[in-house]
C-alpha positions in Angstrom: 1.5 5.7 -35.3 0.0 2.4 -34.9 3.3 0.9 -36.4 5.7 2.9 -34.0 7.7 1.2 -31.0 6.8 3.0 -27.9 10.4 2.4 -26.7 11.4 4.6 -29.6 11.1 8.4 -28.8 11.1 10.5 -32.6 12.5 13.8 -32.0 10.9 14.2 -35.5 7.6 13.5 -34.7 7.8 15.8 -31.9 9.0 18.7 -33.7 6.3 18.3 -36.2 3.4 18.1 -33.7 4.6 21.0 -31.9 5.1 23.1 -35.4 1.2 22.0 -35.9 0.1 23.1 -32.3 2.1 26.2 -33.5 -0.1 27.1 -36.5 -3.4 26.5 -34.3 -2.6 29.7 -33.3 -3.9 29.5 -30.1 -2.1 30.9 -26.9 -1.2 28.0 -23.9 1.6 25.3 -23.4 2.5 22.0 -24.3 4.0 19.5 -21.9 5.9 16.4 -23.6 6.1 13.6 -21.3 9.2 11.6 -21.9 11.2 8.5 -20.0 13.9 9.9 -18.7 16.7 12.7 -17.8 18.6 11.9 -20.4 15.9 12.2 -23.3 14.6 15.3 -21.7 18.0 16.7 -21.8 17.9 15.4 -26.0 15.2 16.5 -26.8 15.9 20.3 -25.2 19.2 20.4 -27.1 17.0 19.4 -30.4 14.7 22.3 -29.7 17.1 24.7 -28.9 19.0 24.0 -32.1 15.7 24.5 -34.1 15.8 27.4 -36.0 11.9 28.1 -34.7 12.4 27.4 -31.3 15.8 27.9 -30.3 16.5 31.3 -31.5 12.9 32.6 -30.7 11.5 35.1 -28.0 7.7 33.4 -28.6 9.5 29.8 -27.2 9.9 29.0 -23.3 11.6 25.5 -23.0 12.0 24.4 -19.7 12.9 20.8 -18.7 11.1 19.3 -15.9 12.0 16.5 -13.9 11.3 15.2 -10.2 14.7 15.6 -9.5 15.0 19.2 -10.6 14.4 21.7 -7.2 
């Protein structure tokens, strides 16, 4: 992690980290700060094309964003 450019936002990364929250098996919500409209929109169409939480009824993705009403 160390190693990793902060500029650089892995989609791959993120996935796994959310698949390991997953397995916790605990009930709550994850919020995944990101730089901008346009990697929030990325990283939803990544998701949603997951096979675990795209086509899932246990997944809630919603994009926030201050320019969202």
């Amino acid at each position: 992690m160390k190693q990793m450019s902060e500029k650089i936002v892995s989609f791959e990364l993120i996935e796994c980290l959310l698949k390991y929250i997953y397995s916790l098996n605990q009930p709550g919500s994850v919020l995944v700060f990101l730089p901008g409209w346009n990697l929030i929109c990325m990283l939803l169409k990544y998701l949603k094309e997951h096979p675990l939480f795209g086509n899932s009824q246990k997944f809630i993705l919603l994009p926030l964003h201050s320019q969202i009403p």
